[in-house]
Structures are given as C-alpha cells and as structure tokens.
mmCIF file as gemmi writes it, N, C-alpha and C atoms, coordinates in Angstrom:
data_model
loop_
_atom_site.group_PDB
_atom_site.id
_atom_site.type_symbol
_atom_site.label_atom_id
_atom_site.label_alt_id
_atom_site.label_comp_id
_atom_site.label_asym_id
_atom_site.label_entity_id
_atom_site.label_seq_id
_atom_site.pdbx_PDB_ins_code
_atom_site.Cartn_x
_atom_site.Cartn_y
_atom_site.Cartn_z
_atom_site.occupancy
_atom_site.B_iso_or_equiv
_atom_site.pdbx_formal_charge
_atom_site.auth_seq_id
_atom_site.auth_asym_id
_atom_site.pdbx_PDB_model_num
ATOM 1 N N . UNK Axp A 1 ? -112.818 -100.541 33.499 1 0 ? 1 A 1
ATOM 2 C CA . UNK Axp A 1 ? -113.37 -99.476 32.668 1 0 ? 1 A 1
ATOM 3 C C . UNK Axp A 1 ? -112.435 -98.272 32.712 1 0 ? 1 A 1
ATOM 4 N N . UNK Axp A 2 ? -112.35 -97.852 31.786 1 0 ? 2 A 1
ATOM 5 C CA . UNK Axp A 2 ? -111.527 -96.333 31.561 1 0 ? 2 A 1
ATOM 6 C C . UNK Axp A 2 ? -112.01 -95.399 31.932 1 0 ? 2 A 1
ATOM 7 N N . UNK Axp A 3 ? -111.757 -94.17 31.874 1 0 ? 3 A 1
ATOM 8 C CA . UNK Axp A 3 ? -112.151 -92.878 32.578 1 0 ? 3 A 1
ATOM 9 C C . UNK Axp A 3 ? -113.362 -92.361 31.555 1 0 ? 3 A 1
ATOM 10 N N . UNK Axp A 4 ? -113.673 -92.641 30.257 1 0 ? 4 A 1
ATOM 11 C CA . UNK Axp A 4 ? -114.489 -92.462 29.287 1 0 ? 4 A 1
ATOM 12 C C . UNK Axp A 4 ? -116.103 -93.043 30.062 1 0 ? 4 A 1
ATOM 13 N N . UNK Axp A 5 ? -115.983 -94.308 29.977 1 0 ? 5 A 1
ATOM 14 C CA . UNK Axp A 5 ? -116.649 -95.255 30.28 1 0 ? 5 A 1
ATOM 15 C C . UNK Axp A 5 ? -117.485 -94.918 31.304 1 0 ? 5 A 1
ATOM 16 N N . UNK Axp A 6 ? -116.65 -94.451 32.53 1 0 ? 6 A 1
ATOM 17 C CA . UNK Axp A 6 ? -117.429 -94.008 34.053 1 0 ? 6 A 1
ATOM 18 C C . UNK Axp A 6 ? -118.261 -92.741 33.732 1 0 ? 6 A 1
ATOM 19 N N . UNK Axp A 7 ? -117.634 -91.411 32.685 1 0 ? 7 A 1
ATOM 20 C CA . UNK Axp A 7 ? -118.031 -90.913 33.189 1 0 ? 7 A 1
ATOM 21 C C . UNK Axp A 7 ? -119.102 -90.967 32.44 1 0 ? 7 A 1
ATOM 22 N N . UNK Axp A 8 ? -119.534 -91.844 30.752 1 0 ? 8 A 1
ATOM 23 C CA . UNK Axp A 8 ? -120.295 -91.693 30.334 1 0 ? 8 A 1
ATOM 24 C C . UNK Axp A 8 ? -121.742 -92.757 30.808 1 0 ? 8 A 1
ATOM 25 N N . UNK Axp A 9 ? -121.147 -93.427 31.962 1 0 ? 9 A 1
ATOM 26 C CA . UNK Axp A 9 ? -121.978 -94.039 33.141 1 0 ? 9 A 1
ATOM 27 C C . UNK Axp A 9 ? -122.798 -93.401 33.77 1 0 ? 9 A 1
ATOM 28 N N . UNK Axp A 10 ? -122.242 -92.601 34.155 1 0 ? 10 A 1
ATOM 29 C CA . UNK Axp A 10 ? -122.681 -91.79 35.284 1 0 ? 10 A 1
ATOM 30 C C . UNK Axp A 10 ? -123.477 -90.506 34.564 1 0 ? 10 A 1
ATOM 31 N N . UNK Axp A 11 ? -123.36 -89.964 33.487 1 0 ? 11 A 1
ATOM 32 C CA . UNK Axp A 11 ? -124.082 -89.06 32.624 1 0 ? 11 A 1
ATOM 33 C C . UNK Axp A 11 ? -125.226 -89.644 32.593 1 0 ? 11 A 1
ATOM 34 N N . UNK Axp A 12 ? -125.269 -91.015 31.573 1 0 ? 12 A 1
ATOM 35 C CA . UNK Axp A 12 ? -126.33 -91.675 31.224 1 0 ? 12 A 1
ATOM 36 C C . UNK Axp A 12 ? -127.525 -92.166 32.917 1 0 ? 12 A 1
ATOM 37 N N . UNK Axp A 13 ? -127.01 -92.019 33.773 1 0 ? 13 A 1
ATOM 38 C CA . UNK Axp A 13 ? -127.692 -92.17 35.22 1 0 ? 13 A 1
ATOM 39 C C . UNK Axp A 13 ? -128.334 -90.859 35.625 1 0 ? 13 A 1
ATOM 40 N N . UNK Axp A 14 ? -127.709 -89.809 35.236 1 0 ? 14 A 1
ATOM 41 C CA . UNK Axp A 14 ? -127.765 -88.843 35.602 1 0 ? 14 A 1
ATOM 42 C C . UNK Axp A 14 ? -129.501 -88.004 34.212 1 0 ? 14 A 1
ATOM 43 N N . UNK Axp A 15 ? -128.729 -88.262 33.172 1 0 ? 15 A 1
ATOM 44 C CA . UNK Axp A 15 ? -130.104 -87.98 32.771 1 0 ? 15 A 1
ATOM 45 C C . UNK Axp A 15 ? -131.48 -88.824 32.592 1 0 ? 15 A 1
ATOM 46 N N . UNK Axp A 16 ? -131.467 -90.464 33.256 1 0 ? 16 A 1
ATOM 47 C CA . UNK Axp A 16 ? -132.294 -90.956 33.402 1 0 ? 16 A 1
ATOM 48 C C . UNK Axp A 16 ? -132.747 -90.109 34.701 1 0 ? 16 A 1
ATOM 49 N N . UNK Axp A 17 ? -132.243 -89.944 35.368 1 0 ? 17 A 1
ATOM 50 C CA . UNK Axp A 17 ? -133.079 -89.646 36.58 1 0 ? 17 A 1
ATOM 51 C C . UNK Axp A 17 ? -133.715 -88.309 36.427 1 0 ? 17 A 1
ATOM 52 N N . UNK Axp A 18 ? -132.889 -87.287 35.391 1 0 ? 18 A 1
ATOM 53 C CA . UNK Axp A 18 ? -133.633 -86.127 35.645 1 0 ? 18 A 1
ATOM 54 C C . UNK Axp A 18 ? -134.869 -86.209 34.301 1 0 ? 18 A 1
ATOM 55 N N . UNK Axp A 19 ? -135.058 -87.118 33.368 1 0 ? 19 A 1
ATOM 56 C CA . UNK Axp A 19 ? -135.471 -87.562 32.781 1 0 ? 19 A 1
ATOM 57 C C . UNK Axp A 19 ? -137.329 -88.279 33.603 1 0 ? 19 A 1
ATOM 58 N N . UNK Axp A 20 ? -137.141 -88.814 34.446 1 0 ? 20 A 1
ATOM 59 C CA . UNK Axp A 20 ? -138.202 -89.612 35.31 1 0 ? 20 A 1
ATOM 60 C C . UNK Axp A 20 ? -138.35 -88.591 36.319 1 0 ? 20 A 1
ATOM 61 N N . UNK Axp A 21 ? -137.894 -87.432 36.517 1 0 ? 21 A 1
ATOM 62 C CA . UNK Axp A 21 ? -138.33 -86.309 37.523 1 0 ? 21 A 1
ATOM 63 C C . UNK Axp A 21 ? -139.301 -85.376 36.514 1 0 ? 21 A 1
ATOM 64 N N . UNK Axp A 22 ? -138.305 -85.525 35.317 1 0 ? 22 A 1
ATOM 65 C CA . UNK Axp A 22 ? -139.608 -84.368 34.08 1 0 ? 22 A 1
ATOM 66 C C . UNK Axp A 22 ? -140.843 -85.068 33.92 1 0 ? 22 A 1
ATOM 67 N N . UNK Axp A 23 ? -140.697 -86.512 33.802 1 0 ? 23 A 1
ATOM 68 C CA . UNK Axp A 23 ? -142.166 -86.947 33.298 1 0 ? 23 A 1
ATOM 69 C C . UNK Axp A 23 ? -143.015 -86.75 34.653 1 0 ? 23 A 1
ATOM 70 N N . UNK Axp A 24 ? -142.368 -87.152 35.627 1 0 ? 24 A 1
ATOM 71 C CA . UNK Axp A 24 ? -143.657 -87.041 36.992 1 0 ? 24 A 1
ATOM 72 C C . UNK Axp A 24 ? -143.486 -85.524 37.132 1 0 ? 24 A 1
ATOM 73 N N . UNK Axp A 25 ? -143.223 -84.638 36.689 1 0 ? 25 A 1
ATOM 74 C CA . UNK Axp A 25 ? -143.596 -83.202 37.097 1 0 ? 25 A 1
ATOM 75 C C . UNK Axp A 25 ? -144.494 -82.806 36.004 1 0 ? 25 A 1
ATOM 76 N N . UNK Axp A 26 ? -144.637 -83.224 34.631 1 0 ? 26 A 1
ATOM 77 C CA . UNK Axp A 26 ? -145.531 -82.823 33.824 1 0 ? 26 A 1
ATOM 78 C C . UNK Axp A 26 ? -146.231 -84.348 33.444 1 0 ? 26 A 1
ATOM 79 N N . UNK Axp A 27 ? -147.185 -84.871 34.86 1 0 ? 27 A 1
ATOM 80 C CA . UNK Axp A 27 ? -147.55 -86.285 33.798 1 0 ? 27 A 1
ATOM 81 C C . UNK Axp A 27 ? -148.332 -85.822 33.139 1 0 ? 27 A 1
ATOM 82 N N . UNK Axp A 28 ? -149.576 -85.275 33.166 1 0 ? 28 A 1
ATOM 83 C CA . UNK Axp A 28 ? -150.635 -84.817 32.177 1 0 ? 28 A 1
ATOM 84 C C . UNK Axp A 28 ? -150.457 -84.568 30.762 1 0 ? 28 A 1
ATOM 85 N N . UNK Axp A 29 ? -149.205 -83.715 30.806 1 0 ? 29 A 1
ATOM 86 C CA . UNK Axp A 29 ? -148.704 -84.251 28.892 1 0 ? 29 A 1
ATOM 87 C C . UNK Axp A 29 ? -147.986 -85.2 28.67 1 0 ? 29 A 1
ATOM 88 N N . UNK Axp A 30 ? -147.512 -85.559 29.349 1 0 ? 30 A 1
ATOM 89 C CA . UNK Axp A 30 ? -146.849 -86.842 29.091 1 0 ? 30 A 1
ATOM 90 C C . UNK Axp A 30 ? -147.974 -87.741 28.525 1 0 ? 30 A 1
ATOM 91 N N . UNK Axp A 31 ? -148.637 -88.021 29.159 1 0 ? 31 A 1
ATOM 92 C CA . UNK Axp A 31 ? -150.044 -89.069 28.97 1 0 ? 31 A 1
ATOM 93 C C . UNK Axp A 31 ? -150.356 -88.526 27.918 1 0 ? 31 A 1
ATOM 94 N N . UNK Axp A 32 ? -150.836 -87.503 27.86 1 0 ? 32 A 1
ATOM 95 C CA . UNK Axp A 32 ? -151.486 -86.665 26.341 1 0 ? 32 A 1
ATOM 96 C C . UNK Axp A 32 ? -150.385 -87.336 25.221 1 0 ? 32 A 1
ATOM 97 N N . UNK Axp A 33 ? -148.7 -86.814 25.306 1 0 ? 33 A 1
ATOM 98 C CA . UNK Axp A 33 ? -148.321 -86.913 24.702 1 0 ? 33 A 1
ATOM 99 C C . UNK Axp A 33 ? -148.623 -88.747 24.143 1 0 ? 33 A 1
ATOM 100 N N . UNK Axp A 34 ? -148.184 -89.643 24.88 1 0 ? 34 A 1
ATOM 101 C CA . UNK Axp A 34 ? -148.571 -91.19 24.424 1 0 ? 34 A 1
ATOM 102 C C . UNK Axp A 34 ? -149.469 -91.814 23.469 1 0 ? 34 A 1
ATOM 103 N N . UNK Axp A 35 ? -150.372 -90.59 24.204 1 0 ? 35 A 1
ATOM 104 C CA . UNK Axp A 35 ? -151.993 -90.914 23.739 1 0 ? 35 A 1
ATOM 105 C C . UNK Axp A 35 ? -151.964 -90.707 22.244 1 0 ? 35 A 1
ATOM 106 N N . UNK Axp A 36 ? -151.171 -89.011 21.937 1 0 ? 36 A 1
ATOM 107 C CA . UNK Axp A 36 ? -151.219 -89.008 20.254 1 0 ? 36 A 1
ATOM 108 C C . UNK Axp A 36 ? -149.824 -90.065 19.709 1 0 ? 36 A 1
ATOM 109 N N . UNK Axp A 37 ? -149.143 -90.656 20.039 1 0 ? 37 A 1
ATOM 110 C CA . UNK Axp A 37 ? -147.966 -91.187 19.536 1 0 ? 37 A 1
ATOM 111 C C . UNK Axp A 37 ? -148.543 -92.318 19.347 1 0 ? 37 A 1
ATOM 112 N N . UNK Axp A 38 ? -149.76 -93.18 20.254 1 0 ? 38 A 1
ATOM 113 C CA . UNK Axp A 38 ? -150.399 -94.398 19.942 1 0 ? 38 A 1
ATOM 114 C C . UNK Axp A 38 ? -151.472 -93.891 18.748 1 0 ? 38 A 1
ATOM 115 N N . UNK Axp A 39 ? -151.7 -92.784 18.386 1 0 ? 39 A 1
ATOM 116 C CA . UNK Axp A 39 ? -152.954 -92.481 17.399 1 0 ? 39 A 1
ATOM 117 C C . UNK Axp A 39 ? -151.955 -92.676 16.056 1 0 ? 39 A 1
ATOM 118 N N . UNK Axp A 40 ? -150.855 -91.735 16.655 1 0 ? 40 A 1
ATOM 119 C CA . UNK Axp A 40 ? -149.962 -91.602 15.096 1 0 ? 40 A 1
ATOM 120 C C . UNK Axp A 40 ? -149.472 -92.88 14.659 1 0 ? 40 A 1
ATOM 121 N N . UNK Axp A 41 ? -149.266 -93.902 15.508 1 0 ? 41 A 1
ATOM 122 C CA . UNK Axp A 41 ? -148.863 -95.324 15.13 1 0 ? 41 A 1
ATOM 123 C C . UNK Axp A 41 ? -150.009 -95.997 14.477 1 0 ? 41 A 1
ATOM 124 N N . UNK Axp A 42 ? -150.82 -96.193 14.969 1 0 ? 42 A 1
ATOM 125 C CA . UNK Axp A 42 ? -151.934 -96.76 14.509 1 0 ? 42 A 1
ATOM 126 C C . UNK Axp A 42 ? -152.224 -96.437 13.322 1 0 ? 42 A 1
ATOM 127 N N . UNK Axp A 43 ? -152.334 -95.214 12.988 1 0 ? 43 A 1
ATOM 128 C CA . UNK Axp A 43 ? -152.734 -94.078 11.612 1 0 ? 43 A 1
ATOM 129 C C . UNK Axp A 43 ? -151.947 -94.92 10.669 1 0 ? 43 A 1
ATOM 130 N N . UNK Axp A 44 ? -150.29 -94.92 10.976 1 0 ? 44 A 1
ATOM 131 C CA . UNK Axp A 44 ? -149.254 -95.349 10.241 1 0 ? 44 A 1
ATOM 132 C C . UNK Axp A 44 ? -149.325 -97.105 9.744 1 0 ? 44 A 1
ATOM 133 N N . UNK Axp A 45 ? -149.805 -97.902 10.692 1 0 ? 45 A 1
ATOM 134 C CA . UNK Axp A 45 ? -150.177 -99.43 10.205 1 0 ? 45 A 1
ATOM 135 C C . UNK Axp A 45 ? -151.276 -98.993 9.182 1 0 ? 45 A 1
ATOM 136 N N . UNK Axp A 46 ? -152.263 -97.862 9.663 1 0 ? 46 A 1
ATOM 137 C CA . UNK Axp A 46 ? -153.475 -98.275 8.801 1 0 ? 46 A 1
ATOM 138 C C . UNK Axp A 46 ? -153.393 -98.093 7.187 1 0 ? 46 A 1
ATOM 139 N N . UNK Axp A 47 ? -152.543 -97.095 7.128 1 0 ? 47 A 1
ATOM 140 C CA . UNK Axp A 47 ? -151.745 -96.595 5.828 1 0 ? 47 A 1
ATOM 141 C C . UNK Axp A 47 ? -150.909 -97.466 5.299 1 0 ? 47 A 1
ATOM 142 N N . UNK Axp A 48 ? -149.87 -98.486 6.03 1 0 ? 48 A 1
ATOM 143 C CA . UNK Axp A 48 ? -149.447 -99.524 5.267 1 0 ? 48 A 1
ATOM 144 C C . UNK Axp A 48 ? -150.435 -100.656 5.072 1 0 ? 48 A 1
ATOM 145 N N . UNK Axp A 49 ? -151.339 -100.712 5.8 1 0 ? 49 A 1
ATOM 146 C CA . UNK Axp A 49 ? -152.134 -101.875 5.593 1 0 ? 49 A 1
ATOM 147 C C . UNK Axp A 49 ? -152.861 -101.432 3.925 1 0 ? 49 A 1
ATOM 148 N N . UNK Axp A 50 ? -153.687 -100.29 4.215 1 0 ? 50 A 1
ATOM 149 C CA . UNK Axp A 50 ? -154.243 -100.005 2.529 1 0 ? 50 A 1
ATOM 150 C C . UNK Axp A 50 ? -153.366 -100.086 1.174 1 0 ? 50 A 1
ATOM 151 N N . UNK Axp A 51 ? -151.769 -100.008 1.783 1 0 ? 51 A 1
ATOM 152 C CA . UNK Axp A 51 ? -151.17 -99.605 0.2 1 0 ? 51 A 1
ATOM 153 C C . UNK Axp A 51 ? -150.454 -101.037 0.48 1 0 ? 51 A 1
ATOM 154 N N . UNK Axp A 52 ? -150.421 -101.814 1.026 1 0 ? 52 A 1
ATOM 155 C CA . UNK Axp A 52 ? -149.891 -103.067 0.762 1 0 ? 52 A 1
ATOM 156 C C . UNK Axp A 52 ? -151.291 -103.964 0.304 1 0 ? 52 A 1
ATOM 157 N N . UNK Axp A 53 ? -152.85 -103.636 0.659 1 0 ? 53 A 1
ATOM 158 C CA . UNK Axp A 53 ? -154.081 -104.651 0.052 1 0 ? 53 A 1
ATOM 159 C C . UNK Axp A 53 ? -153.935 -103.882 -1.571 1 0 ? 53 A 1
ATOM 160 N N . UNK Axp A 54 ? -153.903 -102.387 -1.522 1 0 ? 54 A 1
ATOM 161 C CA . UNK Axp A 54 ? -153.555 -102.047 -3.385 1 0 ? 54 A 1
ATOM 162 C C . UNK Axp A 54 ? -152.443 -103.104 -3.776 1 0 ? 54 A 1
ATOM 163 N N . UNK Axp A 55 ? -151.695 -103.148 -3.443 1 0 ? 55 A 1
ATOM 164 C CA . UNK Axp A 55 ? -150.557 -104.159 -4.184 1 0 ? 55 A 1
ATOM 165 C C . UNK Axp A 55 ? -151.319 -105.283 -4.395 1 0 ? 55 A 1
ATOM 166 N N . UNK Axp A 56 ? -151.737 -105.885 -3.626 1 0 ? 56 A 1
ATOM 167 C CA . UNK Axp A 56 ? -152.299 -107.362 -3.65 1 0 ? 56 A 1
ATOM 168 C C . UNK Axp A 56 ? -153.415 -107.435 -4.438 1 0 ? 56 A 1
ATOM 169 N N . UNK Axp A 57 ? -154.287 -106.529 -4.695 1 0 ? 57 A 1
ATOM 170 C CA . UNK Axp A 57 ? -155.148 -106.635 -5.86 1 0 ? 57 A 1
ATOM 171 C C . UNK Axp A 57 ? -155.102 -106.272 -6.83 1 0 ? 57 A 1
ATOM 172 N N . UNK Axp A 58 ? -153.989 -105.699 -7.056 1 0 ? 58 A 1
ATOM 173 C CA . UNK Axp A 58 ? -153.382 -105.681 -8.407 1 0 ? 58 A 1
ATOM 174 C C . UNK Axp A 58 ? -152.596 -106.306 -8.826 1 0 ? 58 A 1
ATOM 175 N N . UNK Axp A 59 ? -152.404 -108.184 -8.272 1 0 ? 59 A 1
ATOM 176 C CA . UNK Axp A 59 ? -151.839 -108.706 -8.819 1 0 ? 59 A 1
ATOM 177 C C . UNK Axp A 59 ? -152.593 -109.343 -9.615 1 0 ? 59 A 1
C-alpha cells in the first residue's frame, strides 16, 4: 500500500471510532433518531405502494 492508502486507513478507523463514541454518548437520540428514519421509510413504501396500485388500475 502507498502512503495514500495508510493514511486514508487509518482516518477511516479513526472516525469509526469517534463515530461509535458519539452514538453511545447521545444513545437516546440516536434511538429517537432510527425510530423516525424507520417511520420515514415505511411512509415512503406506503406512497410507492398507492401510486404503483393507481397504475395498475388504470390499466
């Protein structure tokens, strides 16, 4: 590996870890946060599900 390589190794290590120190210092939004990202997903199937059954009954 080249000198690029290591150090963008060692970055990418470096903000996983301070990355997994932020979530366990704020889990409570973290969780919160999930909680709306699984609502907003869901929301988002339910919205393709209705405009893809309009297509289908209007064939």
């Amino acid at each position: 590996m080249d000198k690029t390589g290591i150090i963008a190794f060692v970055v990418g290590l470096l903000l996983c870890v301070l990355g997994a120190y932020a979530m366990l210092a704020f889990l409570p939004e973290v969780i919160n946060a999930v909680k709306g990202l699984i609502g907003i997903v869901i929301l988002i199937f339910g919205l393709m599900a209705v405009v893809f059954g309009i297509l289908i009954i209007r064939d």
